[in-house]
N, CA, C and O atoms as a DFTB+ gen file, in Angstrom:
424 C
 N C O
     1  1      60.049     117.530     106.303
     2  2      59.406     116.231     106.476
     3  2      59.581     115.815     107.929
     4  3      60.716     115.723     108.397
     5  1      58.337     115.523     108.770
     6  2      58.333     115.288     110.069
     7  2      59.195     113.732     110.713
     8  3      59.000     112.641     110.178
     9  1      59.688     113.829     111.349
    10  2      60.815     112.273     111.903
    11  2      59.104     111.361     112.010
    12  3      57.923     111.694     111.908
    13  1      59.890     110.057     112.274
    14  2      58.830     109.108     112.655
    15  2      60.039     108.178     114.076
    16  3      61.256     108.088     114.239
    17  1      58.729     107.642     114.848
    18  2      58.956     107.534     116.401
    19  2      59.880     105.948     116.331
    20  3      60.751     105.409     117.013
    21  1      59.240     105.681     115.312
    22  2      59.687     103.516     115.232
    23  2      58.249     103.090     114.873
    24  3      57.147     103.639     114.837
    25  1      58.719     101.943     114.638
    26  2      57.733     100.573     114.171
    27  2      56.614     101.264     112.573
    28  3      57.119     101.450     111.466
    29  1      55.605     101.435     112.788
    30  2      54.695     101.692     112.540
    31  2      54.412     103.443     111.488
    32  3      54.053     103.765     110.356
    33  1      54.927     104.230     112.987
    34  2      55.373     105.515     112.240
    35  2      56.010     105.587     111.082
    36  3      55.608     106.190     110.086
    37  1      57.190     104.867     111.208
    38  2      58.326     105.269     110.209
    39  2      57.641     104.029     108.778
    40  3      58.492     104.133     107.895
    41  1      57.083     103.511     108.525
    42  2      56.751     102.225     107.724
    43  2      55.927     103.805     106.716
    44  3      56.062     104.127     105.535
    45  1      55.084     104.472     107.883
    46  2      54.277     105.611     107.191
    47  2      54.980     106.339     106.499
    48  3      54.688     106.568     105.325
    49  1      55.835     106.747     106.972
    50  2      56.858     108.003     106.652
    51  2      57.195     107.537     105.695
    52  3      56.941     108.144     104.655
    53  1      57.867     106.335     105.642
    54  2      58.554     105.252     104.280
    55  2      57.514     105.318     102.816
    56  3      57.798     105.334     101.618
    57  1      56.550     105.337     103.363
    58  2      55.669     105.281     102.406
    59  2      55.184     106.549     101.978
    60  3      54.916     106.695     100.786
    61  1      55.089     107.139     102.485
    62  2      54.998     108.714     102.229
    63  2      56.532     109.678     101.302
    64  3      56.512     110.744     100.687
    65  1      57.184     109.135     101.460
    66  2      58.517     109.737     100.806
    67  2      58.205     108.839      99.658
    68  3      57.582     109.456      98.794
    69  1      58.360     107.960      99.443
    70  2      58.308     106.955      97.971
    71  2      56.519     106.989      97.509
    72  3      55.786     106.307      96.793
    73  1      56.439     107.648      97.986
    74  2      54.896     108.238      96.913
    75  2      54.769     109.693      96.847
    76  3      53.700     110.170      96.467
    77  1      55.759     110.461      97.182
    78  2      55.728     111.986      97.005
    79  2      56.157     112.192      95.520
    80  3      57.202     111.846      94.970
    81  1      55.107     112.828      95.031
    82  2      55.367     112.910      93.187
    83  2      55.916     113.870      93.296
    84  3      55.570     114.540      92.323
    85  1      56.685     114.500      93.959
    86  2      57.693     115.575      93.432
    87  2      59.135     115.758      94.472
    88  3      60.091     116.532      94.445
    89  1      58.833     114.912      95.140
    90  2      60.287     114.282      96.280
    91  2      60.894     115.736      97.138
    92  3      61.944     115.847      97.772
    93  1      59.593     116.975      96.838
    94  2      60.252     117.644      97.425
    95  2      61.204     117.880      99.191
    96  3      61.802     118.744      99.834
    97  1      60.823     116.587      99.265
    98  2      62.086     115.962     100.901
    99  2      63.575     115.782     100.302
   100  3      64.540     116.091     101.000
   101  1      63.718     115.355      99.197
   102  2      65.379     115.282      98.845
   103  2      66.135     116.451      99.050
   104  3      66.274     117.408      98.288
   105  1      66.619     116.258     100.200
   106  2      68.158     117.377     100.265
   107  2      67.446     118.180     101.152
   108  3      67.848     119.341     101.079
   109  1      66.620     118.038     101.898
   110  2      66.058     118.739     102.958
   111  2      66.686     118.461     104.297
   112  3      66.684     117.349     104.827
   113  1      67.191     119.482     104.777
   114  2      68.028     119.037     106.186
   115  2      66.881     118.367     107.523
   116  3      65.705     118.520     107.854
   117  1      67.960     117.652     107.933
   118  2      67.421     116.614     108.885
   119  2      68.003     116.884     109.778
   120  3      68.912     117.698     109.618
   121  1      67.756     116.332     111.128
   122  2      68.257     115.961     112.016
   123  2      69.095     115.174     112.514
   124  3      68.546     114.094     112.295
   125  1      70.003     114.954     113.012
   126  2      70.725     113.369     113.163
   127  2      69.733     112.425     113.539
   128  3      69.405     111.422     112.904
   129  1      69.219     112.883     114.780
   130  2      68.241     111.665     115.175
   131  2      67.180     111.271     114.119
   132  3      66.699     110.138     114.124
   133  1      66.846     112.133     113.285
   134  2      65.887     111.349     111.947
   135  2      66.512     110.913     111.332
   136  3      66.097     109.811     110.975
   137  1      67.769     111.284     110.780
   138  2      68.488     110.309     109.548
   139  2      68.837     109.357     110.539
   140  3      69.242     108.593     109.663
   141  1      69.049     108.701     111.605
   142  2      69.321     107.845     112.537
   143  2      68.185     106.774     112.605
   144  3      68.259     105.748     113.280
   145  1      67.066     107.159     111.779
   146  2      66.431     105.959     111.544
   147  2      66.051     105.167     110.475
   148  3      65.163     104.314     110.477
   149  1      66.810     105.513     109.512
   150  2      67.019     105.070     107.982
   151  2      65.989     105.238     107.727
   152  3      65.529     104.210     107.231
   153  1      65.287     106.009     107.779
   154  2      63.639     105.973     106.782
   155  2      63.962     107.046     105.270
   156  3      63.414     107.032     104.168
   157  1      64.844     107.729     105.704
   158  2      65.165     108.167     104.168
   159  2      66.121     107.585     103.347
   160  3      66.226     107.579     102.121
   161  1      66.845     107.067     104.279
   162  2      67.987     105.818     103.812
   163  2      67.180     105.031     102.416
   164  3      67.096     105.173     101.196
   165  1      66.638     104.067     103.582
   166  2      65.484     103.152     102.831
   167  2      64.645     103.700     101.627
   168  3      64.523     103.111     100.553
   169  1      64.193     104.670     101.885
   170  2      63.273     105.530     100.622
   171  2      64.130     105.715      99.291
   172  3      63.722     105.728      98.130
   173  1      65.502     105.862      99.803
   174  2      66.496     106.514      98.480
   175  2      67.008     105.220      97.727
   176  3      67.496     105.140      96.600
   177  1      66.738     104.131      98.751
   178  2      67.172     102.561      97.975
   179  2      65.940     101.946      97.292
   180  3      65.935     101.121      96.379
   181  1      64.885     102.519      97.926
   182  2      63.143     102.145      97.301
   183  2      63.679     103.035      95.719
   184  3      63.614     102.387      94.675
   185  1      64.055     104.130      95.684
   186  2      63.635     105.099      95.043
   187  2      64.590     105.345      93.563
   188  3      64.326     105.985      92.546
   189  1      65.729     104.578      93.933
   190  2      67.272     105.127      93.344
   191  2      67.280     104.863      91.343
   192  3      68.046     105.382      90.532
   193  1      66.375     104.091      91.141
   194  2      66.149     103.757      89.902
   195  2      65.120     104.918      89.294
   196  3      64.868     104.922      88.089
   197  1      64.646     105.725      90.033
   198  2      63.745     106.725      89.557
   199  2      63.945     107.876      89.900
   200  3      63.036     108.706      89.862
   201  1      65.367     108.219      90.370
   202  2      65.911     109.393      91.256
   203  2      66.153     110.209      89.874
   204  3      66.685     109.643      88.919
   205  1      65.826     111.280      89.822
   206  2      66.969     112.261      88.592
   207  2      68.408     111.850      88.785
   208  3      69.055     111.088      89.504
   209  1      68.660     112.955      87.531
   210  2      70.112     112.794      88.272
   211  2      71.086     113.831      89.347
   212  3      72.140     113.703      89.969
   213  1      70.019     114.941      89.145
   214  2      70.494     116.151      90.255
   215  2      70.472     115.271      91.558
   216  3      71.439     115.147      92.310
   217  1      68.901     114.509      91.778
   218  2      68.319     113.893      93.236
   219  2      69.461     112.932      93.515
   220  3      69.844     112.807      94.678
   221  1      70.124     112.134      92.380
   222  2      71.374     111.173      92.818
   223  2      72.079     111.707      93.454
   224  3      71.984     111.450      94.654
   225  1      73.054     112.626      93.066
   226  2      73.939     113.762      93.286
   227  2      73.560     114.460      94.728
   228  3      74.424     114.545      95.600
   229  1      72.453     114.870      94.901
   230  2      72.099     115.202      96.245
   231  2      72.051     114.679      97.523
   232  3      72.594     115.099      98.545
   233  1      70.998     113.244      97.270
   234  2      71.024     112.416      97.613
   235  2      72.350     111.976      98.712
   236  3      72.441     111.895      99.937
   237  1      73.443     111.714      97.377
   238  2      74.905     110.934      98.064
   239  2      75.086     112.739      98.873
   240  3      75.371     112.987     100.045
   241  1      74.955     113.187      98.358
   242  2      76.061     114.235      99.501
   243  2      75.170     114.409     100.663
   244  3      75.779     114.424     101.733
   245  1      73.748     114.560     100.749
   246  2      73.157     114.173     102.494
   247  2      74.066     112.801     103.157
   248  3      74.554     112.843     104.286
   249  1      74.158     111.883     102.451
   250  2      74.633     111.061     102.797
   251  2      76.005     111.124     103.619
   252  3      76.281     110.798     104.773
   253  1      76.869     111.752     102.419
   254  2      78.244     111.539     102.824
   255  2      78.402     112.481     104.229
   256  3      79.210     112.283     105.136
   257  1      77.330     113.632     104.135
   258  2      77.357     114.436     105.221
   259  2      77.055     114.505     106.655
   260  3      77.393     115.126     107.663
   261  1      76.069     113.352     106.178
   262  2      75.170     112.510     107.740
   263  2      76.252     111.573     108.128
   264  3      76.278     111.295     109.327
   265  1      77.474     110.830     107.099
   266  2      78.180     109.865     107.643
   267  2      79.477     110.544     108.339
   268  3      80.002     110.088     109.355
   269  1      79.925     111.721     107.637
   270  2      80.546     112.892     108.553
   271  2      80.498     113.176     110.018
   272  3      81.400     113.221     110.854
   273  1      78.950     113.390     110.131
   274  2      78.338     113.544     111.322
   275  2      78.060     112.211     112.882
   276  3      78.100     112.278     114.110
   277  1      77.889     111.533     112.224
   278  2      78.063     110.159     112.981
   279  2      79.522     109.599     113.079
   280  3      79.724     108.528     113.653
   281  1      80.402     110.227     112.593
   282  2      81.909     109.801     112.919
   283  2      82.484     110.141     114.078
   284  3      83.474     109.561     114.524
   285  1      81.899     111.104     114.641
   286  2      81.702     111.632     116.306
   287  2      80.620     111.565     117.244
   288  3      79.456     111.800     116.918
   289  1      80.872     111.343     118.060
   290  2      79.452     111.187     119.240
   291  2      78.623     112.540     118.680
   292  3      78.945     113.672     118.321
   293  1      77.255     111.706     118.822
   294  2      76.071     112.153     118.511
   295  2      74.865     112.428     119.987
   296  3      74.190     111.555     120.533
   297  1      74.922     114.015     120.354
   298  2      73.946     113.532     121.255
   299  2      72.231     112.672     121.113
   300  3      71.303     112.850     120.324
   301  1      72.402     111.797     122.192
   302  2      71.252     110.790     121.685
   303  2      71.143     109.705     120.831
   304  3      70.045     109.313     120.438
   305  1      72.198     109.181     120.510
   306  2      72.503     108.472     119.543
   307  2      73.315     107.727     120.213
   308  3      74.265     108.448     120.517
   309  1      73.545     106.177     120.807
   310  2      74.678     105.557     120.791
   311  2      75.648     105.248     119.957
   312  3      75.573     105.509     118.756
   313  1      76.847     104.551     120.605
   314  2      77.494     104.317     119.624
   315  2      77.530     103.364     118.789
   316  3      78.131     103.387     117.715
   317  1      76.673     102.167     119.379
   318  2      75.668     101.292     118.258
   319  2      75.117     101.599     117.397
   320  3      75.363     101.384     116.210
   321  1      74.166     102.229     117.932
   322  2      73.635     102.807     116.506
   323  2      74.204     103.677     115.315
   324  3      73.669     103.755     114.210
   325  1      75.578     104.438     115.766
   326  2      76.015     105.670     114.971
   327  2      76.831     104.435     114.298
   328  3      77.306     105.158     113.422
   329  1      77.345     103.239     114.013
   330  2      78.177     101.732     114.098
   331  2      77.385     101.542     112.780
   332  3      77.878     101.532     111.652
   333  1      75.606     101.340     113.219
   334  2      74.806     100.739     111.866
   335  2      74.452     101.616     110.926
   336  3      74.109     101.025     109.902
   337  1      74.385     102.854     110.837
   338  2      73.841     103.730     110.303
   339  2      74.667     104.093     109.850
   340  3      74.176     104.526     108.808
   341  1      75.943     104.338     109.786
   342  2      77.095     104.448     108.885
   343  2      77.336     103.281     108.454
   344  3      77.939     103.437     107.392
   345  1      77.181     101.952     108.716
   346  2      77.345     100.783     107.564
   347  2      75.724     100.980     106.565
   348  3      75.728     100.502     105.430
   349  1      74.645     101.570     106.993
   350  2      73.807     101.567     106.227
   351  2      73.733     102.886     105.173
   352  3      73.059     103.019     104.152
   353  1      74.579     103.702     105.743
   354  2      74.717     105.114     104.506
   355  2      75.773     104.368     103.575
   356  3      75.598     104.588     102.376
   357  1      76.708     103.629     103.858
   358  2      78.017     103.583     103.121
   359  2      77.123     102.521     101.602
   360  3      77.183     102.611     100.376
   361  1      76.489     101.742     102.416
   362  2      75.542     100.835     101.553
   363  2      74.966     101.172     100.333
   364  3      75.144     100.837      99.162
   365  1      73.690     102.478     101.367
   366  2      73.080     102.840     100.558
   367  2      74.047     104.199      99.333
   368  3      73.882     104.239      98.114
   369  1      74.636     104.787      99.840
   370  2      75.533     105.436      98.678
   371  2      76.319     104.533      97.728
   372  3      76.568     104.966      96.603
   373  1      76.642     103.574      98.010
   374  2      77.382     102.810      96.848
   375  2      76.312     102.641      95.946
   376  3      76.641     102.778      94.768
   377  1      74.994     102.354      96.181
   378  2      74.118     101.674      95.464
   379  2      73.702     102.909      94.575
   380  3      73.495     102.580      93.407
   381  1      73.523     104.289      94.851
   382  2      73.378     105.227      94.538
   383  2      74.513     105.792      93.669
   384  3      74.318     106.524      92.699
   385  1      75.422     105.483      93.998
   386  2      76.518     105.734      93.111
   387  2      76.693     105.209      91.787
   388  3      76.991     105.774      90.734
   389  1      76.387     103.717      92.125
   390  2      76.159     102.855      90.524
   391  2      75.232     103.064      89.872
   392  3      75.176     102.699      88.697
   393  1      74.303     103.687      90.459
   394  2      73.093     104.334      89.388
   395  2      73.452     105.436      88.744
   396  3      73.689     105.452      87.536
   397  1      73.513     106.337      89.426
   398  2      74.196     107.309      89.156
   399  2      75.451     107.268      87.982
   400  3      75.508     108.107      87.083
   401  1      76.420     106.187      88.134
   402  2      77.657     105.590      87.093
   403  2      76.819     105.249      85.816
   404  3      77.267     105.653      84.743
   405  1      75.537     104.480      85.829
   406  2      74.834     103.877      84.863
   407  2      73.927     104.820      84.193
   408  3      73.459     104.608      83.075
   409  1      73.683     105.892      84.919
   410  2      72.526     106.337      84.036
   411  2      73.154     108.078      83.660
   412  3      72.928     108.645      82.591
   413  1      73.984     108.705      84.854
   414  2      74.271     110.264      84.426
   415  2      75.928     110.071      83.948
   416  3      76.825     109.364      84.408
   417  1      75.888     110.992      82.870
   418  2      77.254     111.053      82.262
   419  2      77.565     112.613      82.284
   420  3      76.699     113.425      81.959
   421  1      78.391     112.859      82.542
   422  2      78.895     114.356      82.462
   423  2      79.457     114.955      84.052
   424  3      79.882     116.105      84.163
């Protein structure tokens, strides 16, 4: 799935992941600088009530792995931004997590 630039781009992209009838973007490696712009962030919080439960499961571990990754300087990435984007993974995985608590058992 191609990054988007800001504004406009990424609103597309946003919309394009949360209308893909088969989500084949979940668990597809990224880039830092694309997960650096929450557009899949956002998609997985659009999305989290209709996620399987493999896609939950997947889901959090891009997550936990991208927040791994931003725990050290990122080339291209300040440290502002690596600041919000780990308060916005930690977010969006909790939220993912309680779905996940609510709907998969085993």
């Amino acid at each position: 799935m191609p990054a988007c630039e800001g504004g406009s781009d990424c609103a597309s992209l946003l919309k394009s992941l949360i209308e893909s009838p088969n989500r084949s973007w979940v668990g597809q490696p990224q880039l830092p600088a694309d997960h650096a712009t929450g557009t899949r962030l956002f998609a997985y919080r659009a999305l989290r009530e209709r996620l399987s439960c493999p896609e939950l499961s997947t889901a959090r571990s891009e997550i936990e792995d991208a927040s791994a990754t931003f725990k050290a300087p990122v080339a291209g990435i300040s440290a502002t931004q690596a600041k919000r984007i780990l308060v916005l993974n930690a977010a969006v995985n909790t939220e993912l997590r309680a779905e996940q608590e609510r709907r998969c058992r085993g």
